[in-house]
N, CA, C and O atoms as CSV, one atom per row, in Angstrom:
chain,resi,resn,atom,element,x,y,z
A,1,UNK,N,N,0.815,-1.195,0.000
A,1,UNK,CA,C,0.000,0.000,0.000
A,1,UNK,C,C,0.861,1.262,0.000
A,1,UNK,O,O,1.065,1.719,-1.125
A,2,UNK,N,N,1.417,1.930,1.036
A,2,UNK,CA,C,2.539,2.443,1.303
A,2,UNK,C,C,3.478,2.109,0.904
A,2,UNK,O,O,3.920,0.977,1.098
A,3,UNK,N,N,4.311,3.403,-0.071
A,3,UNK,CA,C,5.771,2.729,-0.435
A,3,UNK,C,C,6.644,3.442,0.819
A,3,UNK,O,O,6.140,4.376,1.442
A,4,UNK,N,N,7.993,2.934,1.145
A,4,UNK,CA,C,8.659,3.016,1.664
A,4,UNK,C,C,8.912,4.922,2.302
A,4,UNK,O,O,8.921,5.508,3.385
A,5,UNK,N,N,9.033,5.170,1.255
A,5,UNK,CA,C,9.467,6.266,1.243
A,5,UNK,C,C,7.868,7.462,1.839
A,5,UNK,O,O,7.938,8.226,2.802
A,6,UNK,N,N,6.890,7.322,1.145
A,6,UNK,CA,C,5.593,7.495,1.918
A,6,UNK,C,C,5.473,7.371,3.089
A,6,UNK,O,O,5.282,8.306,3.866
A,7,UNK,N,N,5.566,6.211,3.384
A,7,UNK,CA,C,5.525,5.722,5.209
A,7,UNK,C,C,7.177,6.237,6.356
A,7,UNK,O,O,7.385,6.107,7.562
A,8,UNK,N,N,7.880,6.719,5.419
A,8,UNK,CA,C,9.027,7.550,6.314
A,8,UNK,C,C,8.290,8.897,6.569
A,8,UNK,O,O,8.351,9.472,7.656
A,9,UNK,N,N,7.612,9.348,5.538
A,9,UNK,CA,C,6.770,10.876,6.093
A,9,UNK,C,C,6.096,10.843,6.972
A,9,UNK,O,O,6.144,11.905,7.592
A,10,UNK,N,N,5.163,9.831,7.564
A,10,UNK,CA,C,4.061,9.884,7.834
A,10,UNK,C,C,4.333,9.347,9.657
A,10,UNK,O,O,4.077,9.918,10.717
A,11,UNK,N,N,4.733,8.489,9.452
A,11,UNK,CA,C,5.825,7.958,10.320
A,11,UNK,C,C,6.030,8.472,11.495
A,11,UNK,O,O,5.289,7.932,12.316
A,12,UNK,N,N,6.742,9.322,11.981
A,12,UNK,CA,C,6.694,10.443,12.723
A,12,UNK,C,C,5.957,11.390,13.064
A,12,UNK,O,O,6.200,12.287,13.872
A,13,UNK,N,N,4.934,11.187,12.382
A,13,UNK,CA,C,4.003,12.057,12.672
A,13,UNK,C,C,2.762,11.614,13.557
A,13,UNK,O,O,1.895,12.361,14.010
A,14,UNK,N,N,2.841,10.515,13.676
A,14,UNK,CA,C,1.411,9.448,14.362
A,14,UNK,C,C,2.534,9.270,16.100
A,14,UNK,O,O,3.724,9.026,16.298
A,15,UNK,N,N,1.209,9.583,17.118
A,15,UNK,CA,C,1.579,8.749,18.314
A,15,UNK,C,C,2.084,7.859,18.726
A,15,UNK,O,O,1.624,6.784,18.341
A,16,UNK,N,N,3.419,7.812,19.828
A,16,UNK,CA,C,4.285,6.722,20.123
A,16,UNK,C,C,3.832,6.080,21.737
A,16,UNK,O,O,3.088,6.590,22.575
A,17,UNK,N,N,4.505,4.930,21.779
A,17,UNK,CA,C,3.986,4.668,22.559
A,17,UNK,C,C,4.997,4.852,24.001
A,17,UNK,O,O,4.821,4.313,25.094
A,18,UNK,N,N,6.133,5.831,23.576
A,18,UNK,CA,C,6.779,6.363,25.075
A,18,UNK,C,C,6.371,6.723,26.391
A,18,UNK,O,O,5.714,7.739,26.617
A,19,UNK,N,N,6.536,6.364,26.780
A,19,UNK,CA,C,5.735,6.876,28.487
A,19,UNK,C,C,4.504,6.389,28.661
A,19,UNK,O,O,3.951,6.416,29.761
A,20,UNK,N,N,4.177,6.096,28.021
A,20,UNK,CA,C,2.551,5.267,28.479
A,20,UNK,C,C,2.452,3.952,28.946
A,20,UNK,O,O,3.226,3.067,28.581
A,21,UNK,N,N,1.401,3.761,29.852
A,21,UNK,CA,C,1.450,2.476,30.559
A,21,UNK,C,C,-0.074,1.562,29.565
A,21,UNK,O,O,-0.378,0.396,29.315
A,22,UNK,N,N,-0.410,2.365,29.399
A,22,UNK,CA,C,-1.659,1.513,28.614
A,22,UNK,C,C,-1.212,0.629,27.511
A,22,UNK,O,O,-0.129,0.561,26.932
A,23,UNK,N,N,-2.359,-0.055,27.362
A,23,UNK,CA,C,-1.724,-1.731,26.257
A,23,UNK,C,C,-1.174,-0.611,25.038
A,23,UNK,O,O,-1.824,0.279,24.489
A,24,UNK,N,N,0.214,-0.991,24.844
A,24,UNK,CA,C,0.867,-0.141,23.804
A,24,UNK,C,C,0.059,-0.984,22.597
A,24,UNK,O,O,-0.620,-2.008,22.519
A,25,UNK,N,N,0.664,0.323,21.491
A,25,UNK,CA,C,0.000,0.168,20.158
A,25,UNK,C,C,0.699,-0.730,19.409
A,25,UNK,O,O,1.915,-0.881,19.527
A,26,UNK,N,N,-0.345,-1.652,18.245
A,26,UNK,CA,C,0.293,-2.807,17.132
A,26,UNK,C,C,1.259,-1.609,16.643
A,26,UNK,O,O,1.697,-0.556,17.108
A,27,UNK,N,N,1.361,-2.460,15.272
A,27,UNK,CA,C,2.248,-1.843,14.290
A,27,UNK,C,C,1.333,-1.060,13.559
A,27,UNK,O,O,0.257,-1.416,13.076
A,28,UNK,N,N,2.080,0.461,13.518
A,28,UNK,CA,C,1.152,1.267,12.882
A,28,UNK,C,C,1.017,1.090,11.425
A,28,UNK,O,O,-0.022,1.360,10.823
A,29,UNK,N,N,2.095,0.627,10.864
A,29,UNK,CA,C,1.447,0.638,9.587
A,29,UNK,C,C,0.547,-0.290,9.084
A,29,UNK,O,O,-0.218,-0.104,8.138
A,30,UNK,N,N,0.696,-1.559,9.925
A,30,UNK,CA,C,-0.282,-2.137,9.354
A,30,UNK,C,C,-2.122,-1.971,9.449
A,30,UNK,O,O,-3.103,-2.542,8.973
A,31,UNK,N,N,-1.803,-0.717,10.458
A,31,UNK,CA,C,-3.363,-0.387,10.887
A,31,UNK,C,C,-3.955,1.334,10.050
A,31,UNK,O,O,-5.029,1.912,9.884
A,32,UNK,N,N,-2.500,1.581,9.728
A,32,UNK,CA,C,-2.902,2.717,8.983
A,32,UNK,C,C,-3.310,2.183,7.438
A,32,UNK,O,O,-4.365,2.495,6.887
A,33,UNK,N,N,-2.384,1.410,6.904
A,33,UNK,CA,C,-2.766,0.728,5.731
A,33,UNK,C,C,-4.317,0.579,5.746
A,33,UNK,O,O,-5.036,1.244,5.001
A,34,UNK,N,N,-4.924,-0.596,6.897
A,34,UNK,CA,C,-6.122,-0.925,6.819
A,34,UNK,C,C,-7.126,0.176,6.746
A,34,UNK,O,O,-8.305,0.048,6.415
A,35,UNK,N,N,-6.429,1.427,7.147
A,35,UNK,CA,C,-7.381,2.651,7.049
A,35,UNK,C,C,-7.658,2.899,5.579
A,35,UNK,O,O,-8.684,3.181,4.960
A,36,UNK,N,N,-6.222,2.670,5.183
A,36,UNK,CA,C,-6.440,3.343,3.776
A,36,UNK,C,C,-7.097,2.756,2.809
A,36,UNK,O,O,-7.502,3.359,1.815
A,37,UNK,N,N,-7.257,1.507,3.025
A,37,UNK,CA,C,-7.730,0.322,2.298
A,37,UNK,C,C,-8.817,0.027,2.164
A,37,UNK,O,O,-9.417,-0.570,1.270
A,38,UNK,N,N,-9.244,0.663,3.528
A,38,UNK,CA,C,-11.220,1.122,3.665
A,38,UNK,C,C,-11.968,2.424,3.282
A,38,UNK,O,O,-13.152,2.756,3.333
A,39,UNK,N,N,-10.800,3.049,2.869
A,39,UNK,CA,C,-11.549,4.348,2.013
A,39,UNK,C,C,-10.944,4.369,0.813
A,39,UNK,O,O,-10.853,5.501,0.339
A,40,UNK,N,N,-10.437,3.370,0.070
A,40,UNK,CA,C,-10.079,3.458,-1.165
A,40,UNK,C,C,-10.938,2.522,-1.975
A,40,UNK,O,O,-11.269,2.772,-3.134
A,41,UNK,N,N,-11.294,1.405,-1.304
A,41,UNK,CA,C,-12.201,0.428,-1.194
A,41,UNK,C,C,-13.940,0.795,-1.238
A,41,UNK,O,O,-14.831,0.497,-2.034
A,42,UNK,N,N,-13.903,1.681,0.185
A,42,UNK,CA,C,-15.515,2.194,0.457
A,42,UNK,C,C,-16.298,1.119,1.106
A,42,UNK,O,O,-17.515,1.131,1.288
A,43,UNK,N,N,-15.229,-0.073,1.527
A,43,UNK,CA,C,-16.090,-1.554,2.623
A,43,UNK,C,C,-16.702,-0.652,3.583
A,43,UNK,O,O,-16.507,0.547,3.386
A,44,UNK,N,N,-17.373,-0.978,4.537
A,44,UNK,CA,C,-17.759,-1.177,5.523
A,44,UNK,C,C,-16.521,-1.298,6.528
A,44,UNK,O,O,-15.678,-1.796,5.782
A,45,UNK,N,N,-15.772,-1.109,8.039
A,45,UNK,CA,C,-15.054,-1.524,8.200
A,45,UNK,C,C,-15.332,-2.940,8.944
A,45,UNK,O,O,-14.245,-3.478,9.159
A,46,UNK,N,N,-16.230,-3.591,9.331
A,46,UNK,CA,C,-16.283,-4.995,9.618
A,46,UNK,C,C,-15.412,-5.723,8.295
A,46,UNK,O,O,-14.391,-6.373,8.522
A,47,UNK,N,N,-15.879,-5.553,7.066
A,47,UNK,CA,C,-15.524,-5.902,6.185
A,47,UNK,C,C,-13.695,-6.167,5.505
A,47,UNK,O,O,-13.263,-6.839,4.568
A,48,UNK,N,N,-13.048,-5.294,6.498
A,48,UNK,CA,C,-11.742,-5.387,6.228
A,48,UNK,C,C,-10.716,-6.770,6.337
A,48,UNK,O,O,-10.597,-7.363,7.409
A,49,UNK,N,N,-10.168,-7.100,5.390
A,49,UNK,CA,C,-9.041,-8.722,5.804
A,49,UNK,C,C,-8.904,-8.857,7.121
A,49,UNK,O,O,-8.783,-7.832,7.792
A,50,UNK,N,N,-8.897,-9.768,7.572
A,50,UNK,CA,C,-8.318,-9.538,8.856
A,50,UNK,C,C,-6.612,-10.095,8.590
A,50,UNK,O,O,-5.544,-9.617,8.972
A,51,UNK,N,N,-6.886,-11.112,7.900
A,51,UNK,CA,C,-5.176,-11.530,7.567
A,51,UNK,C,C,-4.669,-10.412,6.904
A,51,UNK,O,O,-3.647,-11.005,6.558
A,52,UNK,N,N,-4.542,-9.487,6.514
A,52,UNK,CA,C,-3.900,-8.136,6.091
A,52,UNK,C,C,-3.419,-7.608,7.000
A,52,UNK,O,O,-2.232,-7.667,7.319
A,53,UNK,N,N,-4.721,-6.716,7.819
A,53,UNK,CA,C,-4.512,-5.591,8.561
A,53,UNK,C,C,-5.073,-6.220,10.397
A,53,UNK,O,O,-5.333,-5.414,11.290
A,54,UNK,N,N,-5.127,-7.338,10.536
A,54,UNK,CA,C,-5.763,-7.234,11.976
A,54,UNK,C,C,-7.416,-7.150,12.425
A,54,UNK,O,O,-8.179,-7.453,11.509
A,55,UNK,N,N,-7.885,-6.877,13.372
A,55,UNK,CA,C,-9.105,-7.197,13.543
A,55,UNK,C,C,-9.765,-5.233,13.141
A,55,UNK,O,O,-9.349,-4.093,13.348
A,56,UNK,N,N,-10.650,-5.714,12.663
A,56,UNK,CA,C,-11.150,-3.685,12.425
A,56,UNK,C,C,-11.572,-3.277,13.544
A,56,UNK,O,O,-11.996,-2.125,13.448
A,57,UNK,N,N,-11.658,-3.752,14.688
A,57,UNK,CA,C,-12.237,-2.977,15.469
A,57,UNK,C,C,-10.571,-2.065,15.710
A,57,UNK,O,O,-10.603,-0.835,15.683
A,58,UNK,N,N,-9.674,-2.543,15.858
A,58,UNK,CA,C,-8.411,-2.035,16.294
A,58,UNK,C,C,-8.086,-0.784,15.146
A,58,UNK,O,O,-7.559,0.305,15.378
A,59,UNK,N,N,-8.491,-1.222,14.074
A,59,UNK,CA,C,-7.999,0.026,12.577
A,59,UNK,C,C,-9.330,1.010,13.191
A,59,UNK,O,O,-8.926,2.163,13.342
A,60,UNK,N,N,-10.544,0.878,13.512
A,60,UNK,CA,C,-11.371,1.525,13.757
A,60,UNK,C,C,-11.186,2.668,14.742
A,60,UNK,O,O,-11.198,3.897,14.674
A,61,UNK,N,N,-11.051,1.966,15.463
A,61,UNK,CA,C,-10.881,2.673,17.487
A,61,UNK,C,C,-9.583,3.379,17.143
A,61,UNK,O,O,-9.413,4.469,17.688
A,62,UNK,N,N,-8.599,2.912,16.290
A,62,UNK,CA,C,-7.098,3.791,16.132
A,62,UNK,C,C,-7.820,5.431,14.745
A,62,UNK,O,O,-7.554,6.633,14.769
A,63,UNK,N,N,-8.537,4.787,13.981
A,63,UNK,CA,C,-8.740,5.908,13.514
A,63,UNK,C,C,-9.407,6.613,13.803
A,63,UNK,O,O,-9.319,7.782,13.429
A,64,UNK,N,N,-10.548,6.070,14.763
A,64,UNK,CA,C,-11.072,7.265,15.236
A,64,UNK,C,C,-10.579,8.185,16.307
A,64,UNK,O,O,-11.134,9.245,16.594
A,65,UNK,N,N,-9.267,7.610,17.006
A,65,UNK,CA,C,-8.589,8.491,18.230
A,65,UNK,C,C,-8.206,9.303,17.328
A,65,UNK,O,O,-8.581,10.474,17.392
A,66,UNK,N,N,-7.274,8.810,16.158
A,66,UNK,CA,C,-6.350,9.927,15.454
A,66,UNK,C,C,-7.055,11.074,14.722
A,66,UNK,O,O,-6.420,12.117,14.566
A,67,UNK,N,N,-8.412,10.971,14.219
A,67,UNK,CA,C,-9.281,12.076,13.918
A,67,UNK,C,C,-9.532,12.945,15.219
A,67,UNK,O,O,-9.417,14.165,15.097
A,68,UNK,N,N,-9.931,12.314,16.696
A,68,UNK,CA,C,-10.552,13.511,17.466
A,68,UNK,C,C,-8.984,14.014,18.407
A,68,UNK,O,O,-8.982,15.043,19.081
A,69,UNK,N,N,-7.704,13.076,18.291
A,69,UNK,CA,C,-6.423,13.730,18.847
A,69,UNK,C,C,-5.974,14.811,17.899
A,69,UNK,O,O,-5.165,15.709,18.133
A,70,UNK,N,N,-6.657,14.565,16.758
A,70,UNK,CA,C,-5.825,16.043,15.972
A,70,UNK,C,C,-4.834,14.993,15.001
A,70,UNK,O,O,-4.293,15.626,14.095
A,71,UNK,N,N,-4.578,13.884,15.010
A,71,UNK,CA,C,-3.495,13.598,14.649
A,71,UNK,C,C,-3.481,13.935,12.897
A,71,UNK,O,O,-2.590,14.504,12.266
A,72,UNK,N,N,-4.971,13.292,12.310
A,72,UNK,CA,C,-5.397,13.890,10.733
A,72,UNK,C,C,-4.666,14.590,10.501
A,72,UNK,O,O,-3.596,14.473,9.904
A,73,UNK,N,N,-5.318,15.705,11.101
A,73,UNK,CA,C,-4.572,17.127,11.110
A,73,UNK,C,C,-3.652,17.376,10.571
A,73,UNK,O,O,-3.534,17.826,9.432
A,74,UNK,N,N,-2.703,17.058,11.485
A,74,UNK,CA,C,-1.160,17.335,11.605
A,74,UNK,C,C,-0.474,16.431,10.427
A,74,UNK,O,O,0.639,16.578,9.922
A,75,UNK,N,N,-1.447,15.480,10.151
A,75,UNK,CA,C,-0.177,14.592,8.938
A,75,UNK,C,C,-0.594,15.376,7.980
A,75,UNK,O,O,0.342,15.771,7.286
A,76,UNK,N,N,-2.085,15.934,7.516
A,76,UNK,CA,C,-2.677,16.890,6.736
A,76,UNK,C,C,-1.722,17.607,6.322
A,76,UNK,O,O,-0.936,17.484,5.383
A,77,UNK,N,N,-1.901,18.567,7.321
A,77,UNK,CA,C,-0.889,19.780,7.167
A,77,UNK,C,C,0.648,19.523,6.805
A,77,UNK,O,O,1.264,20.296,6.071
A,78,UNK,N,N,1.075,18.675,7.225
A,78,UNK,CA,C,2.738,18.106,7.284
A,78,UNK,C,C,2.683,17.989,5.507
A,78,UNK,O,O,3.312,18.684,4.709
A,79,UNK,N,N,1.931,17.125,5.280
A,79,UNK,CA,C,2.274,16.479,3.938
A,79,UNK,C,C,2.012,17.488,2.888
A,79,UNK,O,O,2.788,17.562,1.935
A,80,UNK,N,N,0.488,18.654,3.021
A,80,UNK,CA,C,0.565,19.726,2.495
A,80,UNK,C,C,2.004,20.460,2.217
A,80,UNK,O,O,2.845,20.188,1.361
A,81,UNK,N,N,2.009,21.317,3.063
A,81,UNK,CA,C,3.347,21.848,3.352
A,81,UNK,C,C,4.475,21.121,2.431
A,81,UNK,O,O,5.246,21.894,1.864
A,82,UNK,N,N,4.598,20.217,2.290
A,82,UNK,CA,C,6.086,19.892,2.064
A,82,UNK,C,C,5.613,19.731,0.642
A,82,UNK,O,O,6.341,20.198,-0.234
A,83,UNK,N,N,4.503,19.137,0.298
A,83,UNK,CA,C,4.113,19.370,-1.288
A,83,UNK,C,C,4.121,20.891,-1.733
A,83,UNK,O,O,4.695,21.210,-2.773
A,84,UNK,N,N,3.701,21.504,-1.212
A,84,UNK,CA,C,4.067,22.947,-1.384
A,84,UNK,C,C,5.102,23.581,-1.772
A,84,UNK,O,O,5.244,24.185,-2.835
A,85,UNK,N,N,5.830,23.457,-0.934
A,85,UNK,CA,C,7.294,23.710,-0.829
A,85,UNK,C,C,7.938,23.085,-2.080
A,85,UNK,O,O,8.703,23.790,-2.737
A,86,UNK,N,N,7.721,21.973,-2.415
A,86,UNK,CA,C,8.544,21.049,-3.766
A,86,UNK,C,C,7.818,22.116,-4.604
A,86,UNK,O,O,8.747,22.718,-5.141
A,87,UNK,N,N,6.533,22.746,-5.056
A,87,UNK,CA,C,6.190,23.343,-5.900
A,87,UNK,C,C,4.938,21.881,-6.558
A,87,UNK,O,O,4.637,21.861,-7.751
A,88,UNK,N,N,4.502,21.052,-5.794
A,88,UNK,CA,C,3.620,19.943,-6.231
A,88,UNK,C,C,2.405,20.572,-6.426
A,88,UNK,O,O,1.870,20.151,-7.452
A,89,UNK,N,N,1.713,21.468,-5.813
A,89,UNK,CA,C,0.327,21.640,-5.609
A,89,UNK,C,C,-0.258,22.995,-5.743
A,89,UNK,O,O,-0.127,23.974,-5.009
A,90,UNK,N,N,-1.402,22.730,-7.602
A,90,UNK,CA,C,-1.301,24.165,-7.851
A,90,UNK,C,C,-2.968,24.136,-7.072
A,90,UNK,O,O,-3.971,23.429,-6.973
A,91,UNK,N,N,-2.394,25.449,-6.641
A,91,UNK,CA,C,-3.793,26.426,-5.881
A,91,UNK,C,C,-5.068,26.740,-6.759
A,91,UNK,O,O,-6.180,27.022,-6.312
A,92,UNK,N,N,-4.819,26.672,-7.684
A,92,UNK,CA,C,-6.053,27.608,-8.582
A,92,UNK,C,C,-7.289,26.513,-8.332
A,92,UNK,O,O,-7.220,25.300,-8.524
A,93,UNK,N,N,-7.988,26.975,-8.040
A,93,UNK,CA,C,-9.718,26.475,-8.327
A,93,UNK,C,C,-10.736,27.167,-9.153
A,93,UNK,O,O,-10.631,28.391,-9.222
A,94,UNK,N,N,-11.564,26.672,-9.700
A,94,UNK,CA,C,-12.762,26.988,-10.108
A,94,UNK,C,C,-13.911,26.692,-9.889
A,94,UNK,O,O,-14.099,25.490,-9.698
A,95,UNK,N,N,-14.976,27.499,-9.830
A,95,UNK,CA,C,-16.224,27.433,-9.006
A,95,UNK,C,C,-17.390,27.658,-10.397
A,95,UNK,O,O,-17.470,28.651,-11.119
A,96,UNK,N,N,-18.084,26.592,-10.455
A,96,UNK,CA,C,-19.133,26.894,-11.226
A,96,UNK,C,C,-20.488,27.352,-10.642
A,96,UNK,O,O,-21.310,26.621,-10.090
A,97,UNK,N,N,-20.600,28.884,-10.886
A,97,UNK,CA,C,-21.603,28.818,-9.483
A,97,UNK,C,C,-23.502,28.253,-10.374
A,97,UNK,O,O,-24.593,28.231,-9.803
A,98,UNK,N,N,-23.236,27.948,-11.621
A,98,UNK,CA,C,-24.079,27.777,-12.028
A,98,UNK,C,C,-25.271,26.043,-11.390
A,98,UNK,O,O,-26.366,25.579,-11.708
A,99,UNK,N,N,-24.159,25.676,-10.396
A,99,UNK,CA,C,-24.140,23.857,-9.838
A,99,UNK,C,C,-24.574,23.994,-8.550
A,99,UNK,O,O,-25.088,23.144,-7.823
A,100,UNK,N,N,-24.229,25.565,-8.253
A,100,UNK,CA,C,-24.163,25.453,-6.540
A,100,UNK,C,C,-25.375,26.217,-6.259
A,100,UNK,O,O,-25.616,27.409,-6.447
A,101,UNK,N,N,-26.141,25.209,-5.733
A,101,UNK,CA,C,-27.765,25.424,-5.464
A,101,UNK,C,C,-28.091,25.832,-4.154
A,101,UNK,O,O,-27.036,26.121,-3.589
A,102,UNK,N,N,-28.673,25.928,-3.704
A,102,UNK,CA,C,-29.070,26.115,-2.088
A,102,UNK,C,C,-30.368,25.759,-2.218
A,102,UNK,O,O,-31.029,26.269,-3.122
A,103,UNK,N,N,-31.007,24.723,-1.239
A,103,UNK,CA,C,-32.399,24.258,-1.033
A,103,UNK,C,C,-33.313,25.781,-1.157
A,103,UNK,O,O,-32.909,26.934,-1.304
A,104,UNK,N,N,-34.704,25.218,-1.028
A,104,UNK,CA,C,-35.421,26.172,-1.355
A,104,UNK,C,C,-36.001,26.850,0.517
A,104,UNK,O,O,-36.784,27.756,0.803
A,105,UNK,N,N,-35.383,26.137,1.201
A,105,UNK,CA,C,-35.921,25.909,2.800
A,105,UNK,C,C,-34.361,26.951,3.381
A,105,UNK,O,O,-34.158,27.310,4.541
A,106,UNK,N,N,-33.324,27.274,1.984
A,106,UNK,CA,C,-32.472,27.517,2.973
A,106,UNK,C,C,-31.971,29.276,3.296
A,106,UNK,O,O,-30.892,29.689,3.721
A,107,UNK,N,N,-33.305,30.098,2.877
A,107,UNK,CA,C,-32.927,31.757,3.081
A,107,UNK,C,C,-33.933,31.478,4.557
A,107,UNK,O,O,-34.209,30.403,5.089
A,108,UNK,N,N,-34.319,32.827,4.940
A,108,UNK,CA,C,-34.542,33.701,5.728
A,108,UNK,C,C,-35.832,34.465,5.179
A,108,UNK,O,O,-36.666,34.985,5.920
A,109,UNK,N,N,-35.898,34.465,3.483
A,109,UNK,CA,C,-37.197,34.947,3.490
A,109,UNK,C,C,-38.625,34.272,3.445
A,109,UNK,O,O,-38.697,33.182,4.014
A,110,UNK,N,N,-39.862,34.799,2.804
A,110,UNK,CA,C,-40.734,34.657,2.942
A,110,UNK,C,C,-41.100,34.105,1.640
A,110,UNK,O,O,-40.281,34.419,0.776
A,111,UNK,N,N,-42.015,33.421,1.242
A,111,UNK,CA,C,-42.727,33.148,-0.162
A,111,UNK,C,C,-43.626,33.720,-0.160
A,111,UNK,O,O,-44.289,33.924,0.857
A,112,UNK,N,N,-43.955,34.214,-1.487
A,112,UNK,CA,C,-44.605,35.653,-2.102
A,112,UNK,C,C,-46.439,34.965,-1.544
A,112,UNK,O,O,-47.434,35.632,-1.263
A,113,UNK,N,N,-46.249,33.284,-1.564
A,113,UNK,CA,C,-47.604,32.949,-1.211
A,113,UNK,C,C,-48.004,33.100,0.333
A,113,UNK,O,O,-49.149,32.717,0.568
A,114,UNK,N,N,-47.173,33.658,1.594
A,114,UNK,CA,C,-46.999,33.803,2.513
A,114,UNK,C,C,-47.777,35.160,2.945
A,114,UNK,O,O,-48.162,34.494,3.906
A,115,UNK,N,N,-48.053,35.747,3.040
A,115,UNK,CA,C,-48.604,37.343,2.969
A,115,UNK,C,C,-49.068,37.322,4.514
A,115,UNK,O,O,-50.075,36.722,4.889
A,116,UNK,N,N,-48.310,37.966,5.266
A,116,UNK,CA,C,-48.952,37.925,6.990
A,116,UNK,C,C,-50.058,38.907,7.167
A,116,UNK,O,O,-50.754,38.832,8.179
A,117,UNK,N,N,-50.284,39.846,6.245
A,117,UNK,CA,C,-50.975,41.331,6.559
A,117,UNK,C,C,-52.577,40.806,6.560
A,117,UNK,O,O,-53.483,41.595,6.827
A,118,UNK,N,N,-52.809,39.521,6.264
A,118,UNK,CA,C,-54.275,38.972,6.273
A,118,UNK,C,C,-54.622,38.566,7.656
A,118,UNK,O,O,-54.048,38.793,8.721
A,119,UNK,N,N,-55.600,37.972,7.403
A,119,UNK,CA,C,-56.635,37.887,8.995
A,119,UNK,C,C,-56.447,36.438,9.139
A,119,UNK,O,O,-56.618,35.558,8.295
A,120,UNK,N,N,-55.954,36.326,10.704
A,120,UNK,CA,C,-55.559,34.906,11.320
A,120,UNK,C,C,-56.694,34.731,11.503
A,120,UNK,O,O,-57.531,35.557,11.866
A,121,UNK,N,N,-56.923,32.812,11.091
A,121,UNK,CA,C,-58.167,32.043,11.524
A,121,UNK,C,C,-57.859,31.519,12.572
A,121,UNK,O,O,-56.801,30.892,12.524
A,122,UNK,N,N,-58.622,31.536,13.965
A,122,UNK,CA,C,-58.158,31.077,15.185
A,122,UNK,C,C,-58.853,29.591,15.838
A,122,UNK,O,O,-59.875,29.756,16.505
A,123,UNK,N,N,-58.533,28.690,15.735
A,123,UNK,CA,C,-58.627,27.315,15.534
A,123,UNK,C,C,-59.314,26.849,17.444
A,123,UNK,O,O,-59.466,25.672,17.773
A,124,UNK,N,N,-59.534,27.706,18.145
A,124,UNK,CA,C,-59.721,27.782,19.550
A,124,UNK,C,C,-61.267,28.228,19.131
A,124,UNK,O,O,-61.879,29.002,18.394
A,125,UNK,N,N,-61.496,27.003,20.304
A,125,UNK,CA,C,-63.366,27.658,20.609
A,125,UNK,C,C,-63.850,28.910,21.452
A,125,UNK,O,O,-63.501,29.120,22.613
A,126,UNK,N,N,-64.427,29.453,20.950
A,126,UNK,CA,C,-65.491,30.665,21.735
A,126,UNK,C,C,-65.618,30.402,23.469
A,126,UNK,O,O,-65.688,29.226,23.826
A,127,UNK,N,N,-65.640,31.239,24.292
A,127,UNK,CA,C,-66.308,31.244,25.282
A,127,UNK,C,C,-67.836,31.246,25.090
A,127,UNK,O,O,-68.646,32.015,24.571
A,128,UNK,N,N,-67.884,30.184,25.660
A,128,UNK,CA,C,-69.439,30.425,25.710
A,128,UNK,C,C,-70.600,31.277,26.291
A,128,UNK,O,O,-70.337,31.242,27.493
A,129,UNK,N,N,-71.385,31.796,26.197
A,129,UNK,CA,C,-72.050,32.739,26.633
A,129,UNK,C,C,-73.197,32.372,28.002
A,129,UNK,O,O,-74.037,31.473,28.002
A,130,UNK,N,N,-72.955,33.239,28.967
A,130,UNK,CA,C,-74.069,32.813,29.963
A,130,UNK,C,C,-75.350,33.265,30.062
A,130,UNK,O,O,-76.102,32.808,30.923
């Protein structure tokens, strides 16, 4: 999955297991692989080898720490950056705004069939008269 040289970037950038007393971590790559393998794929993660990558609950529970520790993030940004820097990654975008819709539920105003200045029908019974 990872060539060599890929997994030296990345590498350093994911949580070690220094100083911690909790059940230290497998081998990361083989659990980062399984990450990658489930969004390149689009399985389910029950669905992942287990003879590959291990049991998914472990690729699971590891990717979901590394999304809410920030770790994404930081390989995000890391790997940005340095593509940058080589001159890899051109900036320009284009926006067709002719695609980009907004529901009809999604302003603030009113529909022209809406008119408040009319007379509310009040759905409550009369007092009755004594």
């Amino acid at each position: 999955m990872f060539t060599d040289e890929q997994w030296a970037r990345i590498e350093p950038l994911l949580p070690s297991n220094t100083g911690k007393r909790a059940h230290p971590f497998g081998e990361h790559r083989r659990v980062v692989e399984g990450m990658a393998y489930r969004y390149r794929t689009g399985i389910p993660w029950r669905d992942l080898p287990r003879e590959q990558f291990g049991p998914w609950q472990t690729v699971w529970k590891r990717h979901r720490r590394y999304a809410e520790d920030g770790t994404w993030d930081r390989v995000l940004a890391h790997v940005l950056a340095e593509a940058d820097a080589a001159g890899r990654i051109d900036w320009n975008i284009s926006v067709d705004a002719t695609i980009a819709r907004a529901h009809q539920h999604a302003t603030n105003t009113t529909r022209p069939d809406q008119d408040t200045g009319g007379i509310v029908e009040s759905q409550e019974s009369r007092p009755r008269r004594r």
